[in-house]
N, C-alpha and C positions, 0 to 999 in steps of 0.2 A: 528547285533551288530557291534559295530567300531572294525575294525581290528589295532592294536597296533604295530609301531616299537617301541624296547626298547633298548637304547644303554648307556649299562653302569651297570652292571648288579655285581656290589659289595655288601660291608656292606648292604649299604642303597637299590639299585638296586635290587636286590636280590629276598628279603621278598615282594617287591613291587610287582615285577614282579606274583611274587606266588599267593598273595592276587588279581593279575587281572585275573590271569588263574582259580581260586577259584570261579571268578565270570560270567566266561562262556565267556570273550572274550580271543580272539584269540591271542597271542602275540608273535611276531619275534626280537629276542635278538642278539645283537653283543654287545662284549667287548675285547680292547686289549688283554685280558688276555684267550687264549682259554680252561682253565678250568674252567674258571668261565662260559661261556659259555654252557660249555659239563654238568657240575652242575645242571645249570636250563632247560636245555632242558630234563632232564630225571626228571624232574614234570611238560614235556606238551609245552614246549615253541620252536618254531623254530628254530633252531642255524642258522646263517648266518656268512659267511666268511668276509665280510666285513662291513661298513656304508650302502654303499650303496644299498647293495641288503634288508637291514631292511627298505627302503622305499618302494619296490614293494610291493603291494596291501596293503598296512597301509594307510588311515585316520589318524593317529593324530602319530605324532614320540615325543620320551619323549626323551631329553641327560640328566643323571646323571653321571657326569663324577668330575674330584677333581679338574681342574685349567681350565682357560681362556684358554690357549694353548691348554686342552684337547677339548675345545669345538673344538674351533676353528679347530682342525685334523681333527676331527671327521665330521664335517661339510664341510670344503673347504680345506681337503687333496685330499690325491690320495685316488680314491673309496668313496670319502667322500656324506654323506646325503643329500648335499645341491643342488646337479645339477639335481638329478633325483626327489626332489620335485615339485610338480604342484599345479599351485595355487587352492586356497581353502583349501589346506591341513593343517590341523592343528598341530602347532610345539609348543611344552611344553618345555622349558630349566628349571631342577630341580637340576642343580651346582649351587655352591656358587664361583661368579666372581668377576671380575671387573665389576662394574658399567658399565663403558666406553665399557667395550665390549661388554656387553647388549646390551646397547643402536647401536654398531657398526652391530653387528648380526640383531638385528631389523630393520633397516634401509633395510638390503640385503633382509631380508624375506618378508618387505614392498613389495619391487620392484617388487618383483617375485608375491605379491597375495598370498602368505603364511599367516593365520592367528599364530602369535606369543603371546604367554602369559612368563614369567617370572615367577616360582613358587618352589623358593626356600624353602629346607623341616626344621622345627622347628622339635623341641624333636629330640629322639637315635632310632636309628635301634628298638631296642626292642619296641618300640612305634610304629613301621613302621612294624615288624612281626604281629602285634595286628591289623592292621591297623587304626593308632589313629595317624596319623603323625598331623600335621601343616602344612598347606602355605599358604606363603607370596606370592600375586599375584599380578602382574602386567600384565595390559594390558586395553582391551576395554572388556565393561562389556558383549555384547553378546557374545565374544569370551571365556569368563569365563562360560555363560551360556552352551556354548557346549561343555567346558572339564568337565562343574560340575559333572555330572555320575559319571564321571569315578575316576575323585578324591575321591568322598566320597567315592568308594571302596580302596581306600589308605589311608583316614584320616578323624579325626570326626570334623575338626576345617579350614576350609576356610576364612583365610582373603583377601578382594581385597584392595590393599593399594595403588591403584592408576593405572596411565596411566602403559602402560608398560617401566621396569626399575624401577617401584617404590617397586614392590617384593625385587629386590635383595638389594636394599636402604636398603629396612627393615629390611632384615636380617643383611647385616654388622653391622648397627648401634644393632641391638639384641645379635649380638656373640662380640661385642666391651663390652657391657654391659657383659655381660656372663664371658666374656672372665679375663675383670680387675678386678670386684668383688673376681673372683677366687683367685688372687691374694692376696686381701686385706682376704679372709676367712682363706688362709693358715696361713697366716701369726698371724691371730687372735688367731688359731688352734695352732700356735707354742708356742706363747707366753703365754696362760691357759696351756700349757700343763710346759713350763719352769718355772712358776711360781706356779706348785705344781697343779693346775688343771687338777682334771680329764677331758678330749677332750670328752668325751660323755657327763660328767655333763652339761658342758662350753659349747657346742651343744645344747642342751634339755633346756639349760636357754638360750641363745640366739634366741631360736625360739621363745620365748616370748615377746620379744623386736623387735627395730626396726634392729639391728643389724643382723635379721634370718628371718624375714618379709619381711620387704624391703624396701625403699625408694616410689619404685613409688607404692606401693598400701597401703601405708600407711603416710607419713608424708607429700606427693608431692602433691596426692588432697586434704588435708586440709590445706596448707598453698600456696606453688610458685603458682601453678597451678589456684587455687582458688582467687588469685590475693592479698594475705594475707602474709605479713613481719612480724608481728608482731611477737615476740620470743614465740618459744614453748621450743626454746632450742637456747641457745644467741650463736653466732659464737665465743665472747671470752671465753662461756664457752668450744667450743668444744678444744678452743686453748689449754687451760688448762689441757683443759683430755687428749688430742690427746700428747700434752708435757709429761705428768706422764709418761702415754703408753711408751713414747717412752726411757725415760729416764729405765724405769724400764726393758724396752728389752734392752736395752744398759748394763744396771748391770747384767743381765743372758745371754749376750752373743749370743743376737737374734733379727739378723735382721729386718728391718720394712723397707724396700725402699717404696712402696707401701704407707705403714703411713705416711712417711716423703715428701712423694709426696704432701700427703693430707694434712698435713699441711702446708705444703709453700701455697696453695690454701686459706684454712681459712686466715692465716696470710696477704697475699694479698687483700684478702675481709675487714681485719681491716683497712688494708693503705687505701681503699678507706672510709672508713667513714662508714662502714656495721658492726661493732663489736656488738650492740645492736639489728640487726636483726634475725630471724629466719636463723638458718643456712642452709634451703633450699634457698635461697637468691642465692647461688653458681651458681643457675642456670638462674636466672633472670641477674645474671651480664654475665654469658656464651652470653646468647644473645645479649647483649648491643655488648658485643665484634663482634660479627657473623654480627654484624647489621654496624658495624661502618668497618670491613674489605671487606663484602662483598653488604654493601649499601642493604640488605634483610629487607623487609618493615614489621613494627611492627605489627605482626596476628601469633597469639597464635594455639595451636595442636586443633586438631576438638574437638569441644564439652569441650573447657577452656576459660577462660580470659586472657588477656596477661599479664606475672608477668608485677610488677611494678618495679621499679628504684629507 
């Protein structure tokens, strides 16, 4: 069975590590931190002093680490993994970076005959003790073929979302989504709650709508997506609601940055002449923009049409 380095052996690291030891292969851990270290080595795991010595006798090295910088020590510091790999060895990057240094790490690993995948993790830790994580995979597909094993002992959901590099795409653009939502929920949460709403009721009815469902699994493939403007819901009506909202946090003394974002957006859509379209349109005009800044040729997400204009 494939012997394992694992470097990076936190939150996420950790549980992962457990679930490979759980499955009868062998695995050798380094992390900054020497108690995290000393942690997983007393359920089985190799402790090592530094990067480097986690590449002797491992077939496939995994870095979960928190920043570009961390890879990048980790790899081409002092002691670092990358000079005592040989080629054919299989290298897993499972941080969330920079794009740019995906792609600059892959390039090094090219040279050397390293096979490199990109496999940033979706869901929480508690997903990843379970072993039910997510990844977003970038790379070439044989080289997906011979980490598959060993992910599904990490996760029940493999995506390959492309060449490598196209992993960690996926996930920025996922924790952007993730990330702003959060924003706009709070704020939802604030104002049911200032406006005499109970925040559980205002929850338990929002999951019933599109405001608790979601955009893309619910209004995006029956209208943008589908290549359909037609109003399900007119952008000047969102103006009008999205205005109350805001007017009415305004008299209870509660912020909307996040709302007020969103409406200059609608409001924008009406200047061009879109007030009568379906307000998933927001994103059919995103692209027109994406297309006329960056000259990117009109072809829609796999298995869509390209919204219309």
């Amino acid at each position: 069975m494939t012997k394992i380095g694992f470097i990076g052996v936190g939150v996420m690291g950790a549980p992962m590590v457990r679930n490979l030891l759980r499955a009868g292969y062998e695995v050798s851990v380094f992390d900054a931190h020497a108690a995290a270290v000393e942690a997983i080595a007393k359920d089985g795991a190799r402790p090592c002093r530094h990067a480097a010595e986690v590449v002797h006798g491992s077939q496939c090295i995994v870095t979960m680490v928190t920043r570009s910088a961390d890879v990048e020590q980790v790899l081409f510091g002092p002691d670092g993994a990358y000079e005592p790999m040989r080629p054919g060895t299989l290298y897993i990057d499972m941080s969330t970076i920079a794009p740019a240094t995906t792609d600059s790490i892959g390039r090094c690993m090219g040279a050397k005959g390293v096979q490199m995948l990109d496999a940033p993790v979706g869901r929480t830790s508690q997903h990843a003790e379970r072993g039910e994580s997510l990844f977003m995979v970038g790379g070439a597909g044989a080289t997906l073929e011979r980490a598959r094993p060993m992910l599904q002992k990490l996760g029940n959901t493999i995506v390959h979302c492309g060449p490598l590099g196209s992993g960690i795409r996926m996930k920025i653009v996922n924790n952007f989504l993730a990330s702003a939502t959060n924003v706009a929920t709070s704020e939802a949460l604030a104002l049911a709650e200032a406006a005499g709403i109970d925040p559980g009721l205002a929850r338990d009815t929002m999951l019933r709508t599109v405001a608790g469902l979601g955009h893309l699994g619910t209004t995006y493939p029956a209208k943008v997506l589908a290549g359909d403007l037609s109003p399900g819901f007119r952008v000047d009506l969102v103006v009008k609601d999205m205005g109350i909202a805001i007017e009415l946090a305004e008299a209870l003394g509660v912020g909307l940055s996040m709302g007020k974002t969103a409406l200059a957006a609608y409001r924008a859509a009406i200047d061009l002449g879109h007030a009568s379209d379906d307000w998933t349109t927001l994103y059919a005009l995103a692209r027109r923009e994406l297309r006329r800044a960056r000259s990117v040729p009109e072809t829609s997400g796999r298995g869509c049409q390209s919204p219309p204009e």
